[in-house]
C-alpha positions as CSV (number, residue, x, y, z in Angstrom):
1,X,0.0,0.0,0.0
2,X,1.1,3.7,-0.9
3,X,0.4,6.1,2.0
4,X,1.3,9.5,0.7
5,X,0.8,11.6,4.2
6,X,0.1,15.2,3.7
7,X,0.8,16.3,7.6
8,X,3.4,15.2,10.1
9,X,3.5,15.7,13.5
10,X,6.8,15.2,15.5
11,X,6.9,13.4,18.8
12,X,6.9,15.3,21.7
13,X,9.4,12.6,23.2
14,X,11.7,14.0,20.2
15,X,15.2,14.8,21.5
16,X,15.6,18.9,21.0
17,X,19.0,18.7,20.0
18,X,18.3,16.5,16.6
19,X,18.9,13.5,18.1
20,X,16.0,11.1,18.2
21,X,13.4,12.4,15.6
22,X,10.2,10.9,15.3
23,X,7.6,12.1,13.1
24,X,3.8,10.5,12.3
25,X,0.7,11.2,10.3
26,X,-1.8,11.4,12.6
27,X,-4.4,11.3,9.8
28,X,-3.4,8.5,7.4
29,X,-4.7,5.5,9.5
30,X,-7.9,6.8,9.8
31,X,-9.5,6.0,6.8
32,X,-6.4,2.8,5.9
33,X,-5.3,1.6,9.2
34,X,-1.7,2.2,8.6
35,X,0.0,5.0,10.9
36,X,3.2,6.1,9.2
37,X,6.2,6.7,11.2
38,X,9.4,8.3,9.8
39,X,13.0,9.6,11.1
40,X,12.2,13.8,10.7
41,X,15.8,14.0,10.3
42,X,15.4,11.7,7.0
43,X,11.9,12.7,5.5
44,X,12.9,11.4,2.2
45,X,13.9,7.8,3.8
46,X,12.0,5.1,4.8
47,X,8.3,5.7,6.7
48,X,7.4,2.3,8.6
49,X,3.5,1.5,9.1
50,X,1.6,0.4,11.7
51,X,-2.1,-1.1,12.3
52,X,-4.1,1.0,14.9
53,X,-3.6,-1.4,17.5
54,X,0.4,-1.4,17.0
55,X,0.6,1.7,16.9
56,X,-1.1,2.2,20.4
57,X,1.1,-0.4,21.8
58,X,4.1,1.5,20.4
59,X,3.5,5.0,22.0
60,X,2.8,3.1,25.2
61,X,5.9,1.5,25.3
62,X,7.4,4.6,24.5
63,X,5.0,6.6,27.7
64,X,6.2,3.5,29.9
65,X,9.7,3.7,29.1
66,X,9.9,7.3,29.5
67,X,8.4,7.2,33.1
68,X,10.8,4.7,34.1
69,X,13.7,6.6,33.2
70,X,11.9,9.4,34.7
71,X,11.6,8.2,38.0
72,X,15.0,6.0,38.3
């Protein structure tokens, strides 16, 4: 499948200083079920998909990771 994303959104858990970029399309999987995900620091790269349900489980292992470093 083609996903052609018109808007990207970059994480919030982002690094500031251009380290870890991640940005998604938070209106692609609406209608397809396929969230893309690409590096913002490589728009023209690669962009990975995931169903609905991945893509939840993602961003909370990504929530749950961050609160453990957090509170180490």
């Amino acid at each position: 499948m083609k996903i052609s994303p018109t808007r990207w959104v970059k994480s919030s858990y982002s690094s500031p200083d251009g380290g870890n970029c991640l940005e998604w399309s938070p209106t692609s999987g609406l209608s397809t079920d396929a969230f893309p995900v690409r590096d913002s620091k490589n728009p023209e790269g690669p962009i990975l998909t995931f169903s609905s349900h991945s893509f939840a489980e993602f961003i909370a292992g990504i929530k749950t990771d961050a609160f453990s470093r957090h509170h180490q």
